[in-house]
C-alpha positions in Angstrom: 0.7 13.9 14.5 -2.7 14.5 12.8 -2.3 11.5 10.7 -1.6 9.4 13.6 -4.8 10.7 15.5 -6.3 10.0 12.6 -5.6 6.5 12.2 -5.9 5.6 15.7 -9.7 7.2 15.4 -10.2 4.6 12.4 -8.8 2.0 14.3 -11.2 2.2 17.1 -14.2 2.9 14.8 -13.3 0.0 13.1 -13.0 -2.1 15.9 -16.6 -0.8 17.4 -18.3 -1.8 13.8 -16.5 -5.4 13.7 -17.7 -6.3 17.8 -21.2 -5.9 17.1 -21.2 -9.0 15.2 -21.8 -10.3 11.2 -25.4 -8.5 10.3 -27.4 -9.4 7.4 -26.6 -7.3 4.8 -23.7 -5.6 6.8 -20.4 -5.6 4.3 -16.7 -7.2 4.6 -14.3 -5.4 6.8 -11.3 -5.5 4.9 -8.0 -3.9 6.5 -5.9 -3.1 3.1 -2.6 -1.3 2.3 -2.5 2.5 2.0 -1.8 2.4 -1.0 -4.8 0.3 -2.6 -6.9 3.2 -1.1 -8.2 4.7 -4.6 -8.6 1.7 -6.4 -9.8 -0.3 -4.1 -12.2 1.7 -2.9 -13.6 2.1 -6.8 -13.7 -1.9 -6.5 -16.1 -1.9 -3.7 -18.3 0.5 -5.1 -18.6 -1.7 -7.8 -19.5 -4.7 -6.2 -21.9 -3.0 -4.0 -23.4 -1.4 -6.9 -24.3 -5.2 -8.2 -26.5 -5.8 -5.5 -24.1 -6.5 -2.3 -23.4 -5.2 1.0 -20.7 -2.3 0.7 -17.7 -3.6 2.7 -16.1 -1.7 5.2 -13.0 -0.5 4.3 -9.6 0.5 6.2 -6.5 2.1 5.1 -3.1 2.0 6.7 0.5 0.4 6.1 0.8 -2.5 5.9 2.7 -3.6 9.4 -0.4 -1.2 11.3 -2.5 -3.1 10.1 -0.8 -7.0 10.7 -0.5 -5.5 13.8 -3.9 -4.7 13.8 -4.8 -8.0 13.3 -2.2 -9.6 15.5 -4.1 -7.5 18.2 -7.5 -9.4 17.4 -9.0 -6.3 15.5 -12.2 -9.0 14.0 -11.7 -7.8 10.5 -13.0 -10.0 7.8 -9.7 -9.3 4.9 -6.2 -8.6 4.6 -4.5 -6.9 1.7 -1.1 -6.4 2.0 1.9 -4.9 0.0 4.2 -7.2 0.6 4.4 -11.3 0.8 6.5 -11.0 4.2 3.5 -10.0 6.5 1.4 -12.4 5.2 3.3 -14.7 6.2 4.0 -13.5 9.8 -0.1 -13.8 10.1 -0.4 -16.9 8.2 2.5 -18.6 10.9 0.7 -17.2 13.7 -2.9 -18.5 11.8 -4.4 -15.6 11.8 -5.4 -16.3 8.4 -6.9 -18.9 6.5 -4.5 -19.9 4.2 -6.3 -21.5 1.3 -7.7 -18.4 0.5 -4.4 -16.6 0.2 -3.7 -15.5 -2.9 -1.3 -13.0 -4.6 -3.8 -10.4 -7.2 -1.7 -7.5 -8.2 2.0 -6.4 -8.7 3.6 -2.3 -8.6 6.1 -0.5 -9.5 8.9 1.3 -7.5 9.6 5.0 -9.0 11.0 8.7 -8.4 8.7 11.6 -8.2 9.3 15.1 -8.1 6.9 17.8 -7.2 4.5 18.7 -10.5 6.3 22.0 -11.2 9.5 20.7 -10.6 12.0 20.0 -13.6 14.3 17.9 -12.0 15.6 15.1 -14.1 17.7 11.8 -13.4 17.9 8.2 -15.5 18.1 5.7 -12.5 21.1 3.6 -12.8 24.0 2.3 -10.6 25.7 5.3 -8.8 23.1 7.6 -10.0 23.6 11.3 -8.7 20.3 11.2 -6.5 21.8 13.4 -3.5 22.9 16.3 -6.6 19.8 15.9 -7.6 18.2 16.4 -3.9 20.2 19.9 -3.3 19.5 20.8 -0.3 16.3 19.3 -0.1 14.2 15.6 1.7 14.1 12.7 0.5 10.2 11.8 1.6 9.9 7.6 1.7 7.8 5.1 4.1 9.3 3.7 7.0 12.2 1.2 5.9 12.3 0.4 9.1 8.7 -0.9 9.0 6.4 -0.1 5.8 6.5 -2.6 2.8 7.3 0.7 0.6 10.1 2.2 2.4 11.8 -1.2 2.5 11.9 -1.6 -0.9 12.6 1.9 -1.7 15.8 1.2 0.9 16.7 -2.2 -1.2 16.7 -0.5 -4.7 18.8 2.7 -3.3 21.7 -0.4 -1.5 21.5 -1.6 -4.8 21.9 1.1 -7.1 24.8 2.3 -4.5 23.2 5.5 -3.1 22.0 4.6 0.4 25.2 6.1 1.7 24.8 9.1 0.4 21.2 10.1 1.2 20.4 7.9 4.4 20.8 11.2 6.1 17.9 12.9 3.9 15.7 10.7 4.7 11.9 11.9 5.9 10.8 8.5 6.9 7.0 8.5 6.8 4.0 5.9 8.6 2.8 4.8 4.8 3.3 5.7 1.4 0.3 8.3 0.9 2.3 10.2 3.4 5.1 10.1 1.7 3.5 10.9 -1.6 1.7 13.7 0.1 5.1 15.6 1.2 6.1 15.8 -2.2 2.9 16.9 -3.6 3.2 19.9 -1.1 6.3 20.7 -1.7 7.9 19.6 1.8 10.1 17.5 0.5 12.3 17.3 -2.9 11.6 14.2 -4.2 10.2 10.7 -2.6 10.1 7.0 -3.6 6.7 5.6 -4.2 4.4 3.1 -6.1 4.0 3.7 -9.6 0.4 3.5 -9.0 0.5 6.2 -6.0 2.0 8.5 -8.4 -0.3 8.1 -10.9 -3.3 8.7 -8.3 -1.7 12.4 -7.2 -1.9 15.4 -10.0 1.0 17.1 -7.5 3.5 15.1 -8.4 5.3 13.4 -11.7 7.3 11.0 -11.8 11.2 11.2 -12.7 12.2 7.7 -13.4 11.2 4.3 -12.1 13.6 1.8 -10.6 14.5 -1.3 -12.3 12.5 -3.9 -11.3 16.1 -5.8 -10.5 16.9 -3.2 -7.8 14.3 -4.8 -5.3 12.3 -7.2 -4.2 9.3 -7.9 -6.7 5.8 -6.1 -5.4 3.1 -8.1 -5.0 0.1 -7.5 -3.0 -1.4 -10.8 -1.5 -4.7 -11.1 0.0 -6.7 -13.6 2.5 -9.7 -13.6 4.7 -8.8 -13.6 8.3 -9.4 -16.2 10.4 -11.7 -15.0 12.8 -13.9 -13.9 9.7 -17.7 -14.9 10.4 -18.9 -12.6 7.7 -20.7 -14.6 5.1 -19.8 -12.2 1.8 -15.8 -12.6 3.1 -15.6 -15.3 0.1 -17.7 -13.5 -2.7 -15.9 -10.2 -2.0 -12.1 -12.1 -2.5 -13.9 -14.2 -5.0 -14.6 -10.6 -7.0 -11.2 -8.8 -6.2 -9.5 -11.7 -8.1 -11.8 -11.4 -11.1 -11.1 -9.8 -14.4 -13.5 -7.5 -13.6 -11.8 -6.0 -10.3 -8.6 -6.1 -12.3 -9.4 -3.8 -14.9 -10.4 -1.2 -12.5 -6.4 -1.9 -10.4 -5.0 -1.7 -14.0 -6.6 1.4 -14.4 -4.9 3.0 -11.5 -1.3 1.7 -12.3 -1.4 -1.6 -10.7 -0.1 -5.0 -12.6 -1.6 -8.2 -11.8 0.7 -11.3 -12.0 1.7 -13.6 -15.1 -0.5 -16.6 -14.4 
Protein backbone atom coordinates (compact mmCIF):
# COMPACT_ATOMS: atom_id res chain seq x y z
CA UNK A 1 0.00 0.00 0.00
CA UNK A 2 2.92 2.40 0.76
CA UNK A 3 4.33 2.08 -2.59
CA UNK A 4 1.05 2.82 -4.12
CA UNK A 5 0.67 6.05 -1.99
CA UNK A 6 3.74 6.73 -2.95
CA UNK A 7 3.38 6.70 -6.51
CA UNK A 8 0.12 8.34 -6.68
CA UNK A 9 2.01 11.32 -4.53
CA UNK A 10 4.67 11.44 -7.57
CA UNK A 11 2.04 11.31 -9.92
CA UNK A 12 0.38 14.42 -8.81
CA UNK A 13 3.67 16.29 -8.02
CA UNK A 14 4.49 15.51 -11.38
CA UNK A 15 1.58 16.68 -12.88
CA UNK A 16 1.65 20.13 -10.68
CA UNK A 17 5.39 20.81 -12.07
CA UNK A 18 4.43 19.91 -15.91
CA UNK A 19 0.94 22.56 -15.75
CA UNK A 20 2.89 25.50 -14.95
CA UNK A 21 4.23 25.52 -18.33
CA UNK A 22 7.99 25.05 -20.25
CA UNK A 23 10.34 27.65 -18.16
CA UNK A 24 13.58 28.78 -19.29
CA UNK A 25 16.03 26.73 -17.87
CA UNK A 26 13.34 24.29 -16.34
CA UNK A 27 14.47 20.49 -17.40
CA UNK A 28 12.61 17.55 -19.45
CA UNK A 29 9.90 15.64 -17.72
CA UNK A 30 10.60 12.24 -18.64
CA UNK A 31 8.18 9.45 -17.37
CA UNK A 32 10.58 6.18 -17.62
CA UNK A 33 10.45 2.53 -16.63
CA UNK A 34 11.18 1.40 -13.03
CA UNK A 35 13.66 -0.18 -13.86
CA UNK A 36 15.95 2.51 -15.68
CA UNK A 37 15.74 4.26 -12.28
CA UNK A 38 19.57 3.99 -11.27
CA UNK A 39 21.01 4.52 -14.44
CA UNK A 40 19.07 6.80 -15.76
CA UNK A 41 19.15 8.94 -13.17
CA UNK A 42 23.23 8.87 -13.32
CA UNK A 43 22.50 9.95 -17.09
CA UNK A 44 20.78 13.07 -16.13
CA UNK A 45 23.15 14.07 -13.74
CA UNK A 46 25.47 13.91 -16.38
CA UNK A 47 23.95 16.02 -18.83
CA UNK A 48 22.98 18.50 -16.33
CA UNK A 49 26.44 18.58 -15.13
CA UNK A 50 27.40 19.88 -18.89
CA UNK A 51 25.69 22.94 -18.57
CA UNK A 52 21.75 21.90 -19.02
CA UNK A 53 18.61 22.08 -17.21
CA UNK A 54 18.37 18.83 -14.88
CA UNK A 55 15.20 17.01 -16.20
CA UNK A 56 12.52 15.91 -14.15
CA UNK A 57 12.49 12.53 -13.73
CA UNK A 58 9.54 9.76 -12.89
CA UNK A 59 9.67 6.23 -12.11
CA UNK A 60 6.99 3.61 -12.43
CA UNK A 61 6.02 0.49 -14.66
CA UNK A 62 5.71 0.82 -17.59
CA UNK A 63 1.66 0.50 -18.26
CA UNK A 64 1.36 3.39 -15.07
CA UNK A 65 2.98 5.37 -16.79
CA UNK A 66 1.32 4.90 -20.66
CA UNK A 67 -1.52 5.30 -18.61
CA UNK A 68 -0.20 8.24 -17.24
CA UNK A 69 0.16 9.60 -20.43
CA UNK A 70 -2.98 8.34 -21.99
CA UNK A 71 -4.55 10.46 -19.09
CA UNK A 72 -2.82 13.72 -20.51
CA UNK A 73 -0.09 13.80 -17.70
CA UNK A 74 2.10 16.89 -20.06
CA UNK A 75 5.32 15.00 -19.66
CA UNK A 76 7.98 15.79 -22.12
CA UNK A 77 9.48 11.67 -22.61
CA UNK A 78 8.60 8.21 -22.54
CA UNK A 79 10.92 5.35 -21.79
CA UNK A 80 9.53 2.21 -21.80
CA UNK A 81 10.40 -1.57 -21.27
CA UNK A 82 8.72 -2.93 -23.78
CA UNK A 83 7.97 -2.11 -27.73
CA UNK A 84 4.10 -3.00 -27.06
CA UNK A 85 3.21 0.26 -25.10
CA UNK A 86 4.80 2.34 -27.35
CA UNK A 87 2.88 1.39 -29.67
CA UNK A 88 -0.54 1.63 -27.97
CA UNK A 89 0.66 5.59 -27.42
CA UNK A 90 2.08 5.91 -30.84
CA UNK A 91 -1.73 4.54 -32.35
CA UNK A 92 -3.41 6.83 -30.13
CA UNK A 93 -0.58 9.77 -31.23
CA UNK A 94 0.42 10.49 -28.13
CA UNK A 95 3.77 10.50 -29.35
CA UNK A 96 5.78 11.83 -32.01
CA UNK A 97 6.81 9.08 -33.84
CA UNK A 98 9.94 10.14 -35.70
CA UNK A 99 11.67 10.47 -32.65
CA UNK A 100 10.93 7.00 -31.46
CA UNK A 101 13.66 5.01 -31.19
CA UNK A 102 14.73 1.78 -29.53
CA UNK A 103 18.39 2.55 -27.17
CA UNK A 104 18.94 -0.37 -24.86
CA UNK A 105 18.24 -4.17 -24.51
CA UNK A 106 18.08 -6.47 -20.84
CA UNK A 107 18.30 -9.58 -19.67
CA UNK A 108 15.62 -11.85 -17.97
CA UNK A 109 17.34 -13.80 -14.87
CA UNK A 110 16.68 -15.73 -11.41
CA UNK A 111 17.71 -14.18 -8.22
CA UNK A 112 17.93 -15.53 -4.86
CA UNK A 113 18.37 -13.65 -1.73
CA UNK A 114 22.33 -12.70 -1.12
CA UNK A 115 22.76 -15.41 1.66
CA UNK A 116 20.87 -17.80 -0.03
CA UNK A 117 22.65 -20.88 -1.77
CA UNK A 118 20.10 -22.07 -3.84
CA UNK A 119 21.20 -23.29 -7.18
CA UNK A 120 19.31 -24.26 -10.57
CA UNK A 121 20.68 -24.23 -14.52
CA UNK A 122 17.53 -22.95 -16.33
CA UNK A 123 16.41 -25.27 -18.91
CA UNK A 124 13.19 -26.89 -20.22
CA UNK A 125 11.35 -28.59 -17.21
CA UNK A 126 13.64 -27.13 -14.82
CA UNK A 127 12.77 -27.94 -11.02
CA UNK A 128 11.91 -24.26 -10.13
CA UNK A 129 8.91 -25.12 -7.60
CA UNK A 130 11.76 -27.78 -5.66
CA UNK A 131 13.82 -25.19 -5.73
CA UNK A 132 10.98 -22.62 -4.23
CA UNK A 133 10.23 -25.06 -1.06
CA UNK A 134 7.83 -23.66 0.48
CA UNK A 135 8.54 -20.32 -0.31
CA UNK A 136 7.16 -16.94 -3.18
CA UNK A 137 7.95 -16.55 -6.25
CA UNK A 138 8.19 -12.42 -6.23
CA UNK A 139 7.61 -11.17 -10.18
CA UNK A 140 5.88 -7.88 -11.73
CA UNK A 141 2.46 -8.01 -12.82
CA UNK A 142 2.10 -10.48 -15.93
CA UNK A 143 -1.03 -9.34 -16.05
CA UNK A 144 0.19 -5.75 -16.75
CA UNK A 145 4.05 -4.90 -16.21
CA UNK A 146 6.51 -5.43 -19.27
CA UNK A 147 8.64 -7.61 -16.63
CA UNK A 148 6.19 -9.88 -15.27
CA UNK A 149 5.03 -10.64 -18.82
CA UNK A 150 8.10 -11.83 -20.00
CA UNK A 151 9.06 -13.50 -16.86
CA UNK A 152 5.45 -15.42 -17.51
CA UNK A 153 6.60 -16.13 -21.34
CA UNK A 154 9.96 -17.67 -20.47
CA UNK A 155 8.34 -19.89 -17.44
CA UNK A 156 5.31 -21.24 -20.50
CA UNK A 157 8.24 -21.89 -22.38
CA UNK A 158 10.59 -23.60 -20.27
CA UNK A 159 7.31 -25.69 -19.03
CA UNK A 160 6.98 -24.47 -15.46
CA UNK A 161 4.13 -22.01 -15.42
CA UNK A 162 1.91 -24.83 -14.22
CA UNK A 163 3.65 -25.63 -11.55
CA UNK A 164 4.33 -22.26 -9.80
CA UNK A 165 1.41 -19.99 -11.06
CA UNK A 166 0.10 -20.54 -7.62
CA UNK A 167 3.41 -19.00 -5.93
CA UNK A 168 3.22 -16.25 -7.59
CA UNK A 169 3.66 -12.65 -5.52
CA UNK A 170 2.67 -10.51 -8.46
CA UNK A 171 4.16 -7.09 -7.79
CA UNK A 172 3.22 -3.12 -9.49
CA UNK A 173 6.96 -3.03 -11.14
CA UNK A 174 10.06 -4.82 -11.05
CA UNK A 175 11.89 -2.83 -8.10
CA UNK A 176 9.18 -4.20 -6.04
CA UNK A 177 9.69 -7.37 -7.05
CA UNK A 178 13.48 -7.17 -6.62
CA UNK A 179 12.97 -5.55 -3.30
CA UNK A 180 10.94 -8.76 -1.77
CA UNK A 181 13.71 -10.82 -2.47
CA UNK A 182 16.27 -8.62 -1.14
CA UNK A 183 14.27 -8.69 2.17
CA UNK A 184 13.79 -11.99 2.34
CA UNK A 185 9.87 -12.02 1.73
CA UNK A 186 10.00 -14.00 -0.98
CA UNK A 187 12.30 -17.07 -2.14
CA UNK A 188 13.38 -16.22 -5.35
CA UNK A 189 11.94 -13.63 -8.12
CA UNK A 190 12.39 -12.98 -11.92
CA UNK A 191 13.96 -9.69 -12.78
CA UNK A 192 16.20 -7.62 -15.24
CA UNK A 193 19.73 -8.54 -15.34
CA UNK A 194 20.45 -5.05 -14.77
CA UNK A 195 17.98 -4.74 -11.54
CA UNK A 196 20.00 -7.41 -10.10
CA UNK A 197 22.98 -6.08 -10.63
CA UNK A 198 21.83 -2.56 -8.98
CA UNK A 199 20.72 -4.57 -5.51
CA UNK A 200 23.73 -6.00 -3.12
CA UNK A 201 20.64 -8.17 -1.48
CA UNK A 202 20.28 -10.35 -3.95
CA UNK A 203 22.45 -12.65 -6.59
CA UNK A 204 21.49 -13.99 -9.30
CA UNK A 205 20.98 -17.95 -9.95
CA UNK A 206 20.80 -18.30 -13.57
CA UNK A 207 19.44 -16.13 -16.43
CA UNK A 208 16.89 -17.29 -18.90
CA UNK A 209 17.71 -17.93 -22.44
CA UNK A 210 17.16 -15.18 -24.42
CA UNK A 211 14.89 -17.87 -26.63
CA UNK A 212 12.47 -18.29 -23.79
CA UNK A 213 10.91 -14.67 -24.33
CA UNK A 214 10.26 -11.97 -26.09
CA UNK A 215 13.56 -9.83 -26.74
CA UNK A 216 13.86 -6.62 -24.18
CA UNK A 217 14.19 -3.61 -25.60
CA UNK A 218 13.56 -0.27 -24.11
CA UNK A 219 12.21 2.29 -26.70
CA UNK A 220 11.98 5.92 -26.17
CA UNK A 221 10.10 9.10 -27.80
CA UNK A 222 9.10 12.56 -26.74
CA UNK A 223 5.48 12.95 -26.21
CA UNK A 224 3.38 14.74 -28.18
CA UNK A 225 2.13 17.39 -26.18
CA UNK A 226 5.95 18.11 -25.34
CA UNK A 227 6.58 22.11 -25.59
CA UNK A 228 9.85 21.75 -23.65
CA UNK A 229 12.61 23.08 -25.88
CA UNK A 230 15.65 20.62 -24.34
CA UNK A 231 12.90 17.48 -25.18
CA UNK A 232 15.31 16.92 -28.41
CA UNK A 233 18.87 17.43 -26.85
CA UNK A 234 18.05 15.34 -23.85
CA UNK A 235 16.85 12.11 -26.37
CA UNK A 236 19.52 13.35 -28.64
CA UNK A 237 22.08 12.55 -25.47
CA UNK A 238 20.39 9.27 -24.13
CA UNK A 239 21.11 7.78 -27.65
CA UNK A 240 24.76 8.84 -27.55
CA UNK A 241 27.73 6.73 -26.78
CA UNK A 242 28.23 8.71 -24.03
CA UNK A 243 24.75 7.87 -22.18
CA UNK A 244 25.38 4.34 -23.18
CA UNK A 245 28.46 3.71 -21.40
CA UNK A 246 26.89 4.77 -18.23
CA UNK A 247 23.41 1.96 -19.14
CA UNK A 248 26.26 -0.51 -19.88
CA UNK A 249 27.63 0.14 -16.78
CA UNK A 250 24.54 -0.89 -14.88
CA UNK A 251 23.83 -4.11 -16.90
CA UNK A 252 21.99 -2.80 -19.75
CA UNK A 253 22.73 -3.83 -23.59
CA UNK A 254 22.16 -1.43 -26.31
CA UNK A 255 21.05 -2.90 -29.70
CA UNK A 256 23.23 -4.35 -32.75
CA UNK A 257 23.03 -1.43 -35.14
Amino acid sequence: MGNVIRMAVAAVALLACACAGPKEGKGPLVLAAASLQDALTEAADDWSAQGHPKPVLSFASTSALARQVEAGAPADLFVSADEEWMDTLEKDARIKPQTRMTFLTNRLVLVAPAQSDASISIAPGFELARLLGAGKLAVADPAAVPAGRYARQALEKLGVWADVQSRIVPAENVRVALALVARGEAALGIVYASDAKSEPGVRVVDAFPESSHEPIRYPLAILAASENPDSEAFRTYLLSGEAAAIFRKYGFGTPAP
